[in-house]
Gaussian input, Z-matrix of N, CA and C with variables (Angstrom, degrees):
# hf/3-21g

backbone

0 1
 N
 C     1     B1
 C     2     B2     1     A1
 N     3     B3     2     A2     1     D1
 C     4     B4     3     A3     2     D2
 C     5     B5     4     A4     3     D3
 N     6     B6     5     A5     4     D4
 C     7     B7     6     A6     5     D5
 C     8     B8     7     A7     6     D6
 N     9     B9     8     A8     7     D7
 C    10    B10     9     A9     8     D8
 C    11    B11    10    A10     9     D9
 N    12    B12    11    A11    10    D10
 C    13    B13    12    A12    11    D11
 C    14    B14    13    A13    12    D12
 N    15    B15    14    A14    13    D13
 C    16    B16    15    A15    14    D14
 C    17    B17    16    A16    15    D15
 N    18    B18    17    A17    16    D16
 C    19    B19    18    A18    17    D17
 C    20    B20    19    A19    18    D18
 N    21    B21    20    A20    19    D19
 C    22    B22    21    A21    20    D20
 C    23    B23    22    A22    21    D21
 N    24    B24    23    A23    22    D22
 C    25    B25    24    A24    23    D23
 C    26    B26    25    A25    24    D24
 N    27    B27    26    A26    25    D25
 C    28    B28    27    A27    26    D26
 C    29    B29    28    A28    27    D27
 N    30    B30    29    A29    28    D28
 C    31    B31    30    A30    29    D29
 C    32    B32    31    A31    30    D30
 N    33    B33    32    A32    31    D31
 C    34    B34    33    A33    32    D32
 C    35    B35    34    A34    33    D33
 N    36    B36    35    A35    34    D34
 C    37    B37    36    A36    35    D35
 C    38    B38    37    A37    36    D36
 N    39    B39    38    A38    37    D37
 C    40    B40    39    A39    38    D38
 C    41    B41    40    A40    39    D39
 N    42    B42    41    A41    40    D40
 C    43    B43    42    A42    41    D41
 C    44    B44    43    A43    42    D42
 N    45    B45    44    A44    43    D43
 C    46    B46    45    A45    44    D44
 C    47    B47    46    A46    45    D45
 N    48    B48    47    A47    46    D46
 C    49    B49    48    A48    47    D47
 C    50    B50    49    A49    48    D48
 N    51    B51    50    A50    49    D49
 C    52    B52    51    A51    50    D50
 C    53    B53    52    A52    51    D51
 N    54    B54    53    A53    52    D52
 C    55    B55    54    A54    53    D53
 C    56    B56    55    A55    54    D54
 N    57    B57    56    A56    55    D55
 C    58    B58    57    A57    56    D56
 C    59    B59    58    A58    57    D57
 N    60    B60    59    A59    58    D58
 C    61    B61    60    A60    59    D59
 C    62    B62    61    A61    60    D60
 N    63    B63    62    A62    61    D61
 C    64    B64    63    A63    62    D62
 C    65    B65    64    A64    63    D63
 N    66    B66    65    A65    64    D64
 C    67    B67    66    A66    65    D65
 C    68    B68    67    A67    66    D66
 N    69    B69    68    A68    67    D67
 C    70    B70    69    A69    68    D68
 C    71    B71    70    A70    69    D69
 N    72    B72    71    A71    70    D70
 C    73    B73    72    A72    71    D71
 C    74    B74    73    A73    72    D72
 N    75    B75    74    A74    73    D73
 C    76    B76    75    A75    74    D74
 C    77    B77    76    A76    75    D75
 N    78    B78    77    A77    76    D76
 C    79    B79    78    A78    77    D77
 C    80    B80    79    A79    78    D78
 N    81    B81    80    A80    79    D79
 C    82    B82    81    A81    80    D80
 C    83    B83    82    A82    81    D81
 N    84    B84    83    A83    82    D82
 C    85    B85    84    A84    83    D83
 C    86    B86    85    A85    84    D84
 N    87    B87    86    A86    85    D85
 C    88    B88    87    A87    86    D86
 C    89    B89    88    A88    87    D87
 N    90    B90    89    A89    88    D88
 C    91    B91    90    A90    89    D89
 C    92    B92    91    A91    90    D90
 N    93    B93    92    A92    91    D91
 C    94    B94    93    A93    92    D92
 C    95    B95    94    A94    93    D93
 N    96    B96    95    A95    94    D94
 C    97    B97    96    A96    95    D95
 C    98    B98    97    A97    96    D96
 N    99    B99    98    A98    97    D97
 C   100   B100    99    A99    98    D98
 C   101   B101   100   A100    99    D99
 N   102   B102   101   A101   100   D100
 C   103   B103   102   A102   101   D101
 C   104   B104   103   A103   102   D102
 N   105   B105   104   A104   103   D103
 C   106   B106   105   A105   104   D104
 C   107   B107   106   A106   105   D105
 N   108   B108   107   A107   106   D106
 C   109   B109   108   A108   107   D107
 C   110   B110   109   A109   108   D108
 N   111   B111   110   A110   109   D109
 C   112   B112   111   A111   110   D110
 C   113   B113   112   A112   111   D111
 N   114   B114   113   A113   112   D112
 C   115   B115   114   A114   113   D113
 C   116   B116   115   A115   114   D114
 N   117   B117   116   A116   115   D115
 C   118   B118   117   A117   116   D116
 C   119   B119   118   A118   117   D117
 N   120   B120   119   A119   118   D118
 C   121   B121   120   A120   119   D119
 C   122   B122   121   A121   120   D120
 N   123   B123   122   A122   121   D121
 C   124   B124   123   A123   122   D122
 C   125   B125   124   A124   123   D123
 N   126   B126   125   A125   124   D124
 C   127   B127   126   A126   125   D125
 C   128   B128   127   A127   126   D126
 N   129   B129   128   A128   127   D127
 C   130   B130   129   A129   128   D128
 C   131   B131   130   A130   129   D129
 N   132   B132   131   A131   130   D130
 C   133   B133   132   A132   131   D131
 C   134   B134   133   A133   132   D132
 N   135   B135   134   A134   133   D133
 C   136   B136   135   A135   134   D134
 C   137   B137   136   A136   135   D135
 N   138   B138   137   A137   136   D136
 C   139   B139   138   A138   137   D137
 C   140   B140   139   A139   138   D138
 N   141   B141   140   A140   139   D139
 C   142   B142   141   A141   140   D140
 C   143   B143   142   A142   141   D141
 N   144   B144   143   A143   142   D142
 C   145   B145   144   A144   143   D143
 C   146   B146   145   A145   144   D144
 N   147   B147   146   A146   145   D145
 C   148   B148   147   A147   146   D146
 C   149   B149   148   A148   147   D147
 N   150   B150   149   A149   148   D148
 C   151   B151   150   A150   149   D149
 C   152   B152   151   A151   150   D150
 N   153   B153   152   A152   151   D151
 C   154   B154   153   A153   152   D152
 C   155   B155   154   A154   153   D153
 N   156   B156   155   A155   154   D154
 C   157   B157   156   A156   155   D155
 C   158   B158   157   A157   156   D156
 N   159   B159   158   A158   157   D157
 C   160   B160   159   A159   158   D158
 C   161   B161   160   A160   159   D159
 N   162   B162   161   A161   160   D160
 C   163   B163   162   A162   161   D161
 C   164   B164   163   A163   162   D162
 N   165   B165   164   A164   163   D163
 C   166   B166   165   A165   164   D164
 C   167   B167   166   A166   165   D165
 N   168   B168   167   A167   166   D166
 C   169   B169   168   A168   167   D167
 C   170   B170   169   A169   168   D168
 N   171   B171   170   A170   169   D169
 C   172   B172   171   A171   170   D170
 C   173   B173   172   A172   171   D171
 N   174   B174   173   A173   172   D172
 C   175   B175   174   A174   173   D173
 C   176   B176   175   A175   174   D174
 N   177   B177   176   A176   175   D175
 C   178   B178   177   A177   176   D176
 C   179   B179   178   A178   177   D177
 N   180   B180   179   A179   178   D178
 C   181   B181   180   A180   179   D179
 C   182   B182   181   A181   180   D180
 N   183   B183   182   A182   181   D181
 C   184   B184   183   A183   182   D182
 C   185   B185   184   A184   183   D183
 N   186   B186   185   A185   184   D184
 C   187   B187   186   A186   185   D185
 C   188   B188   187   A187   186   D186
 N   189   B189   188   A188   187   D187
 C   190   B190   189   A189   188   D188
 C   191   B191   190   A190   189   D189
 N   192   B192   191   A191   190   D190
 C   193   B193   192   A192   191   D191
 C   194   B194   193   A193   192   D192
 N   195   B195   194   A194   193   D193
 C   196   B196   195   A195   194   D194
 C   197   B197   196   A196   195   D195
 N   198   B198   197   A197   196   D196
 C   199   B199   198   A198   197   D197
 C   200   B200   199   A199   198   D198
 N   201   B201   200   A200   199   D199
 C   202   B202   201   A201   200   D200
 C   203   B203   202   A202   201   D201
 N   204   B204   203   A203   202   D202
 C   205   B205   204   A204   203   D203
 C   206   B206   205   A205   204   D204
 N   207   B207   206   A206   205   D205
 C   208   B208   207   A207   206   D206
 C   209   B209   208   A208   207   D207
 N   210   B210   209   A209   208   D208
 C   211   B211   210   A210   209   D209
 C   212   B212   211   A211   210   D210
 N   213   B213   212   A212   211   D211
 C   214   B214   213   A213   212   D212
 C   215   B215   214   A214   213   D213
 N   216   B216   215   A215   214   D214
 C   217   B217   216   A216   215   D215
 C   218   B218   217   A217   216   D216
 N   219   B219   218   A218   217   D217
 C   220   B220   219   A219   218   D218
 C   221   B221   220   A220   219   D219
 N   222   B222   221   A221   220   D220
 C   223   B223   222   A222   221   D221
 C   224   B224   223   A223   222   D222
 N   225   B225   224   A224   223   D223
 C   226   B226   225   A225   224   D224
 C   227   B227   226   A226   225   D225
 N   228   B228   227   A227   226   D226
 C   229   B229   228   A228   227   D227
 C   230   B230   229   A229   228   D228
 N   231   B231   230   A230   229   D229
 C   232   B232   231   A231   230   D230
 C   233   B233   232   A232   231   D231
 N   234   B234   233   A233   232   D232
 C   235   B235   234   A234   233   D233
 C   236   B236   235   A235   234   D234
 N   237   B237   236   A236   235   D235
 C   238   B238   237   A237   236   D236
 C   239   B239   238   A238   237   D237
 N   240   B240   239   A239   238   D238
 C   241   B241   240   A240   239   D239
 C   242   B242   241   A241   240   D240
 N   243   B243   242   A242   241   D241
 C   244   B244   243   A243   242   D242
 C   245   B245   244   A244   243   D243
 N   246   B246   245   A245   244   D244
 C   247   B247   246   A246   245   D245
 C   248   B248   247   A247   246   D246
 N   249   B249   248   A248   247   D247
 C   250   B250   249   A249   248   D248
 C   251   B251   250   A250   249   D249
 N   252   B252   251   A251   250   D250
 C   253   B253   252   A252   251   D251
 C   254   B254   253   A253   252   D252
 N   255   B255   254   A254   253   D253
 C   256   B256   255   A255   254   D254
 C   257   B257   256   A256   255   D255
 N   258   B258   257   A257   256   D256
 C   259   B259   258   A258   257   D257
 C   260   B260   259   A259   258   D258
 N   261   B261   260   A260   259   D259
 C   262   B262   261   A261   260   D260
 C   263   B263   262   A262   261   D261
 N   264   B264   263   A263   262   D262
 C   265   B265   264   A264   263   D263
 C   266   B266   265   A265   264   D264
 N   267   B267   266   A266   265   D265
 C   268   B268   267   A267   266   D266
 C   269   B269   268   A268   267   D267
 N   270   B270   269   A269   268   D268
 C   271   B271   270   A270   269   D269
 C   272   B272   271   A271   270   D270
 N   273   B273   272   A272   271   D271
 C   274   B274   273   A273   272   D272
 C   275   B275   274   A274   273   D273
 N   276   B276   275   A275   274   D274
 C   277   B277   276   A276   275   D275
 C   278   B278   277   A277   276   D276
 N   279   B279   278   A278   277   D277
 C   280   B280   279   A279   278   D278
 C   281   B281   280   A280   279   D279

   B1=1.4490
   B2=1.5252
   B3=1.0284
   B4=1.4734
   B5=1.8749
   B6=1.2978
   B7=1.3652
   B8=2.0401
   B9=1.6793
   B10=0.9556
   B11=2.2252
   B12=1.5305
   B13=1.6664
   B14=1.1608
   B15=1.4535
   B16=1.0967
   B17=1.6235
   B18=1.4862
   B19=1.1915
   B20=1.7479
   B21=1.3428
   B22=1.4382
   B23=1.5342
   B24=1.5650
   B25=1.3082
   B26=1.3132
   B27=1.4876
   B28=1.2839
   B29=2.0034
   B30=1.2558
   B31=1.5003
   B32=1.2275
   B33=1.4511
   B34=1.3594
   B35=1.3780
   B36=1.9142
   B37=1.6959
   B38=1.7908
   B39=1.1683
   B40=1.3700
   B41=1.4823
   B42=1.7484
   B43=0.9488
   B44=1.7165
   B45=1.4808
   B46=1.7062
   B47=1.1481
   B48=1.3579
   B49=1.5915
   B50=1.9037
   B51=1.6199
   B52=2.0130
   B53=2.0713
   B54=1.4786
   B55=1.3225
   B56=1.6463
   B57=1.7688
   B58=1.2573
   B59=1.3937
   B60=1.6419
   B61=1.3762
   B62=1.6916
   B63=0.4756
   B64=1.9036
   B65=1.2656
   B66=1.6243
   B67=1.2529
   B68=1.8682
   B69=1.4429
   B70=1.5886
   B71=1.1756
   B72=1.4431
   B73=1.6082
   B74=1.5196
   B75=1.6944
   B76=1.0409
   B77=1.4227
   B78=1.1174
   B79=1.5368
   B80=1.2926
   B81=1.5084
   B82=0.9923
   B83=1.9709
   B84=1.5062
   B85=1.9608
   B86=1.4348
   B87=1.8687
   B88=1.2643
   B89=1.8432
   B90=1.5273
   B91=1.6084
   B92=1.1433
   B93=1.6937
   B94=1.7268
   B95=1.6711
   B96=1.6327
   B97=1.3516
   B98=2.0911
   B99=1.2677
   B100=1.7930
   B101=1.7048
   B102=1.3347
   B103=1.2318
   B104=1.7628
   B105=1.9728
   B106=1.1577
   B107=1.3364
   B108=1.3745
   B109=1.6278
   B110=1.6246
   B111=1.4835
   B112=1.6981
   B113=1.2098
   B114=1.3771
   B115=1.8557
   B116=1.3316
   B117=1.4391
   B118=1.6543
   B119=1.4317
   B120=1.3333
   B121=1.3668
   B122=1.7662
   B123=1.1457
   B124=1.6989
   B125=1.5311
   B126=1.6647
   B127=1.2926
   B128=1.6284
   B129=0.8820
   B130=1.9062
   B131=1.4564
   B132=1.6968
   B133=1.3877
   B134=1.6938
   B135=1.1385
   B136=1.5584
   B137=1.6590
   B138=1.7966
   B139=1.4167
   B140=0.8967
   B141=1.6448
   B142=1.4496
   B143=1.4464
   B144=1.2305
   B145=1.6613
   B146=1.6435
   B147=1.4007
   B148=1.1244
   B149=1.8490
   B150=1.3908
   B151=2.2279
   B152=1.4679
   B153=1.3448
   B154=1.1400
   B155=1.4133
   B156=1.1723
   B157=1.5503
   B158=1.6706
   B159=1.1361
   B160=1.7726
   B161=1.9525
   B162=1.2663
   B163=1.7855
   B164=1.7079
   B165=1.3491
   B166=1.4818
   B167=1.9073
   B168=1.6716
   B169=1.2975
   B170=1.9081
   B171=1.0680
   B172=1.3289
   B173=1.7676
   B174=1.3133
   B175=2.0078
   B176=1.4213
   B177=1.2309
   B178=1.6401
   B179=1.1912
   B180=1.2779
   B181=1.4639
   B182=1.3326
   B183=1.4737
   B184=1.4194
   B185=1.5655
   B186=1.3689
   B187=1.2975
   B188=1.7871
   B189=1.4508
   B190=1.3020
   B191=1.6981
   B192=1.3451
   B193=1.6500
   B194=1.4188
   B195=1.3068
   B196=1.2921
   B197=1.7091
   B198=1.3984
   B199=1.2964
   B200=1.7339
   B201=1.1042
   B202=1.7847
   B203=2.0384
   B204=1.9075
   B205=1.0783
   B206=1.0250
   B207=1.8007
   B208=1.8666
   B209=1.5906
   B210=1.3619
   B211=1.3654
   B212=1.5662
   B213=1.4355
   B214=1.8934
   B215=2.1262
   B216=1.3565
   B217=1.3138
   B218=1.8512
   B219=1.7093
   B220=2.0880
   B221=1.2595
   B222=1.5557
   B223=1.8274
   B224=1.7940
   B225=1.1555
   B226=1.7552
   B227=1.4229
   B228=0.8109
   B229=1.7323
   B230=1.4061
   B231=1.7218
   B232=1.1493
   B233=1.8692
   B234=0.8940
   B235=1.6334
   B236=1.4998
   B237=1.2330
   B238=1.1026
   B239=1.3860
   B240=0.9267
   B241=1.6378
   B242=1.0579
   B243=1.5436
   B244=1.5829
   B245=1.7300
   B246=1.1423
   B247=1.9051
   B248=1.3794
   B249=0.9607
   B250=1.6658
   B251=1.5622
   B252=1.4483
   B253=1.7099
   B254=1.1432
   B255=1.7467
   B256=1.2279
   B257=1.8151
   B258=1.2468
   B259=1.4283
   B260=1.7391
   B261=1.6709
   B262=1.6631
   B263=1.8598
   B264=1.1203
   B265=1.4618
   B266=1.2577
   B267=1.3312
   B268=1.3423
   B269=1.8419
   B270=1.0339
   B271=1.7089
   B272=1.2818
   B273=1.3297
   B274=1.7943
   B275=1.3126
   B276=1.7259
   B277=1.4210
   B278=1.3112
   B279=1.4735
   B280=1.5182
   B281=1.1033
   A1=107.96
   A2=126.29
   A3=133.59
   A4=113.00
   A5=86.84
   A6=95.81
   A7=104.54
   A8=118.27
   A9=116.42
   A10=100.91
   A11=76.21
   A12=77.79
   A13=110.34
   A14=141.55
   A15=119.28
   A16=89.30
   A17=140.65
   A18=124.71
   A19=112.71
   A20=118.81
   A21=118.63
   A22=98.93
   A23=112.05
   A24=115.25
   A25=126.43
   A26=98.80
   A27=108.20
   A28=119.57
   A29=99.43
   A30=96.78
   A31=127.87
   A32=119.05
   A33=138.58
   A34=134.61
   A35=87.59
   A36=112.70
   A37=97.99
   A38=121.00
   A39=121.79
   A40=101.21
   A41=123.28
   A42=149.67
   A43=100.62
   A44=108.25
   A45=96.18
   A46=137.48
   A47=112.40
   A48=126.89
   A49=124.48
   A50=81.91
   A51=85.58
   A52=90.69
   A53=120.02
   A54=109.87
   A55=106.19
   A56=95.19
   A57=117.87
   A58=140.60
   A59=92.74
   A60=99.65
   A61=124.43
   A62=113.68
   A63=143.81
   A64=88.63
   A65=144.36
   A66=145.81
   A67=87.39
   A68=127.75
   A69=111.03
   A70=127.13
   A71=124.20
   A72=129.43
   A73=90.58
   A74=123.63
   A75=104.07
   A76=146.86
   A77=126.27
   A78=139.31
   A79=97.25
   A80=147.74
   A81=125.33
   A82=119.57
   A83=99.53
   A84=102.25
   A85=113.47
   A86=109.38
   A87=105.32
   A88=117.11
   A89=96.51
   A90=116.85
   A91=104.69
   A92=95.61
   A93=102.31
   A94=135.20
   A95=93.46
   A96=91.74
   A97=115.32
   A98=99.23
   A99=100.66
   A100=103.65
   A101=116.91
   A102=109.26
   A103=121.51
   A104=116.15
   A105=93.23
   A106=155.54
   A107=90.78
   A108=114.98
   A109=103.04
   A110=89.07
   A111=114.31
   A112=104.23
   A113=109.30
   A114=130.77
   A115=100.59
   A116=124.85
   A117=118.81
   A118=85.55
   A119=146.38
   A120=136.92
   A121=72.85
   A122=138.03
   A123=125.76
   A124=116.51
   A125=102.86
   A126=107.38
   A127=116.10
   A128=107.69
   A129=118.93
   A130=118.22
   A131=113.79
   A132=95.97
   A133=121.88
   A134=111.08
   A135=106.32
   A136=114.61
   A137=110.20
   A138=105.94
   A139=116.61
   A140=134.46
   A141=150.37
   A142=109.55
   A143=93.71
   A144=133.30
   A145=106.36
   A146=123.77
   A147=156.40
   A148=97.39
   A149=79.00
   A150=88.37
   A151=109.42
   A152=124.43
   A153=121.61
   A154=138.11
   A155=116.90
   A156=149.01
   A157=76.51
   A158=130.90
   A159=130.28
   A160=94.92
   A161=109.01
   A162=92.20
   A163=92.03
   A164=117.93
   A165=113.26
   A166=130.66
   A167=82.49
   A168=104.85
   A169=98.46
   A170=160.78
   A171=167.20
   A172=99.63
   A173=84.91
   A174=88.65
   A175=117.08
   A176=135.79
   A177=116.44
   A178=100.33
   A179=141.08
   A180=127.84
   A181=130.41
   A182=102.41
   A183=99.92
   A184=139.84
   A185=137.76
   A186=122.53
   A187=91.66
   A188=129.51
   A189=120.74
   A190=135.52
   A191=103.57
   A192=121.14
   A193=108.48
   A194=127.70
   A195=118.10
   A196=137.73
   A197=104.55
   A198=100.58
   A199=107.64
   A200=114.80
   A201=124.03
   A202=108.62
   A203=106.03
   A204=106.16
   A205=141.46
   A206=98.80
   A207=119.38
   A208=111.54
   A209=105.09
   A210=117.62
   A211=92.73
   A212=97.03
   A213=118.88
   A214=98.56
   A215=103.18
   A216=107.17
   A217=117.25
   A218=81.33
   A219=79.72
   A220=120.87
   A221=116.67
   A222=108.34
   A223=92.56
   A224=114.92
   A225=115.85
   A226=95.96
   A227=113.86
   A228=119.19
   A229=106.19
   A230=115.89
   A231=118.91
   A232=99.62
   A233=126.76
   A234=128.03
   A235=80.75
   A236=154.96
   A237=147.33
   A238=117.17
   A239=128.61
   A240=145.41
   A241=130.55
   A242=105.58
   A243=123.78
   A244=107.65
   A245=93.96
   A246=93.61
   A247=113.57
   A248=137.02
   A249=122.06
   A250=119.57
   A251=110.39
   A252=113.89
   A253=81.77
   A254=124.40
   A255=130.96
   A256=79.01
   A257=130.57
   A258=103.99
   A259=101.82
   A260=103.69
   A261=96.96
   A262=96.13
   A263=135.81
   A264=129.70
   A265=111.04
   A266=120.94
   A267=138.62
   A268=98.21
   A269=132.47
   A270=135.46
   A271=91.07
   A272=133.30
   A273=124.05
   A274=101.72
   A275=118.98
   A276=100.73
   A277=141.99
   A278=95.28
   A279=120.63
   A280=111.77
   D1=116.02
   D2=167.65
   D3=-71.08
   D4=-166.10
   D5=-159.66
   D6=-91.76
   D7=-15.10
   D8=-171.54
   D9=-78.53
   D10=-40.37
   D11=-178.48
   D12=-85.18
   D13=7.65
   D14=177.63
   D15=-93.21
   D16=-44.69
   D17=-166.90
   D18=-74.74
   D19=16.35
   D20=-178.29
   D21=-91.20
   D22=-8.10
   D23=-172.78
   D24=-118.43
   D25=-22.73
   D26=-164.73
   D27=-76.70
   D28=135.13
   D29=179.37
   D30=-90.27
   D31=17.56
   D32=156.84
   D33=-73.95
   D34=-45.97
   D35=179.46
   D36=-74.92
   D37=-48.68
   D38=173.33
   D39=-29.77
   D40=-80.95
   D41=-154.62
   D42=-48.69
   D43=-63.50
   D44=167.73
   D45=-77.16
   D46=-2.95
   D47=164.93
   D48=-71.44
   D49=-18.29
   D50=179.13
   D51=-132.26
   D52=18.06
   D53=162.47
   D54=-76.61
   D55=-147.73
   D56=151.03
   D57=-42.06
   D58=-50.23
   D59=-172.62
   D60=-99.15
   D61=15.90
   D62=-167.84
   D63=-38.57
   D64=-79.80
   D65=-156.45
   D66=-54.03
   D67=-68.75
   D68=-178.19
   D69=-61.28
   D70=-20.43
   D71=-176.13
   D72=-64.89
   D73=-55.32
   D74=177.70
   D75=-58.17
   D76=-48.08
   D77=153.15
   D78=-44.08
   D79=-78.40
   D80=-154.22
   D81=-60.06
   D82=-29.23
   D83=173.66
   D84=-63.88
   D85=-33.85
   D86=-169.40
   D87=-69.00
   D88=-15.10
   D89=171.67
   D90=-51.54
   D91=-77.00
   D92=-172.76
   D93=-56.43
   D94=-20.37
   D95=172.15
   D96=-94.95
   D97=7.48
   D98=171.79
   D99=-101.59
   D100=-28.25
   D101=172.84
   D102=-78.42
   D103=-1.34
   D104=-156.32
   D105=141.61
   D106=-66.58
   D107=-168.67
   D108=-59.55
   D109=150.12
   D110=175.63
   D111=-64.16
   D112=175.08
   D113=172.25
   D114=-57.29
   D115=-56.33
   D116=-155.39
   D117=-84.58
   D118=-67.49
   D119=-139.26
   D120=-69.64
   D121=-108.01
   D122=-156.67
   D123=4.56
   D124=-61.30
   D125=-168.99
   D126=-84.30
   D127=2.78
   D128=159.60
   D129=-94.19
   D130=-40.47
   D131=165.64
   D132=-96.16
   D133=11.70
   D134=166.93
   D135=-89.13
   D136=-21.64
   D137=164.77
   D138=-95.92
   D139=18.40
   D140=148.29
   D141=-51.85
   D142=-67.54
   D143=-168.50
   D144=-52.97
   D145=-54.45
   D146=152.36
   D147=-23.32
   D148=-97.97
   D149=177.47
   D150=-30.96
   D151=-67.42
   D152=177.61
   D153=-33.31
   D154=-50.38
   D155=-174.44
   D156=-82.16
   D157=-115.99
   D158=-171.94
   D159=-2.54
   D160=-60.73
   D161=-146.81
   D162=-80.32
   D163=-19.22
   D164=176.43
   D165=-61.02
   D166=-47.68
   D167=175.47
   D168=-87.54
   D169=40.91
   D170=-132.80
   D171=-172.90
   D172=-68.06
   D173=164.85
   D174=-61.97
   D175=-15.25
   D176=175.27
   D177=112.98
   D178=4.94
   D179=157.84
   D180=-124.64
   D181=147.43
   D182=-164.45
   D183=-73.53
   D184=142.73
   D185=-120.61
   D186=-92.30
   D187=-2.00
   D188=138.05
   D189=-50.07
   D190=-23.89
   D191=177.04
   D192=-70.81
   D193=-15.12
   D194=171.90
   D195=-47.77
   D196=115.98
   D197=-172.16
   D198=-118.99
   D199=-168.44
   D200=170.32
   D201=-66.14
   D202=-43.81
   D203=168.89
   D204=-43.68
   D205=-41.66
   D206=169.56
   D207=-55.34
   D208=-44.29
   D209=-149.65
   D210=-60.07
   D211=-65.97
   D212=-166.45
   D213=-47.86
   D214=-41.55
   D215=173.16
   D216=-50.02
   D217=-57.23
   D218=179.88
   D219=-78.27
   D220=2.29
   D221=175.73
   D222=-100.31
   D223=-11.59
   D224=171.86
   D225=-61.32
   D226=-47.36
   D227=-165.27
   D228=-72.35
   D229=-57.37
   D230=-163.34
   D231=-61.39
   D232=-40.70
   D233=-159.23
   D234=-77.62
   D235=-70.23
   D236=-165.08
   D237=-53.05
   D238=-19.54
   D239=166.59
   D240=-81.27
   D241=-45.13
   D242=-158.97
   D243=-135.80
   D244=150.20
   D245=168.58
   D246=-44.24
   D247=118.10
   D248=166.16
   D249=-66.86
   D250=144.84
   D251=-170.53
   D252=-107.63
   D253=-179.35
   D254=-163.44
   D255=-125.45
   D256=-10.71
   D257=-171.53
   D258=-106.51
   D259=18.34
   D260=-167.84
   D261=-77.31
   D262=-48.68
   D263=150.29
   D264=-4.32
   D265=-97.12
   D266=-146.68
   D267=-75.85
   D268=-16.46
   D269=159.25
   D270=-64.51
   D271=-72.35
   D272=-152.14
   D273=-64.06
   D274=-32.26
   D275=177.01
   D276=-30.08
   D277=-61.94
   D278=158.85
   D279=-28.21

């Protein structure tokens, strides 16, 4: 299962497609589905994607304000919090 059919299904991608973030959920799926990606890597970096956007917009700025600074800021956090994955990097890339 690739990454186009997994978001025809998924009730996550739904969920950020009619949240907040809808204008980035989109651009960021249309990524994952030109590059490719499997079911699990999709569904790991869309609840990447997810966390991010929550702890970005959580701090007080708006989820257009996103920069590389934010990013490097919320995987500071996330590894300090959380187990670190080795593919949480290479998801935000995207």
């Amino acid at each position: 299962m690739n990454a186009t059919d997994y978001l025809n299904r998924s009730a996550l991608y739904r969920k950020l497609v009619y949240g907040p973030y809808r204008e980035f959920a989109g651009v960021y799926a249309a990524k994952m589905s030109n590059e490719g990606l499997g079911r699990q890597c999709t569904w790991r970096s869309l609840n990447l994607f997810r966390d991010l956007m929550d702890w970005h917009v959580g701090n007080g700025h708006a989820p257009q304000d996103l920069s590389e600074v934010h990013v490097d800021r919320f995987l500071e956090h996330r590894f300090k919090h959380w187990k670190p994955d080795s593919g949480d990097r290479a998801a935000l890339r995207r």
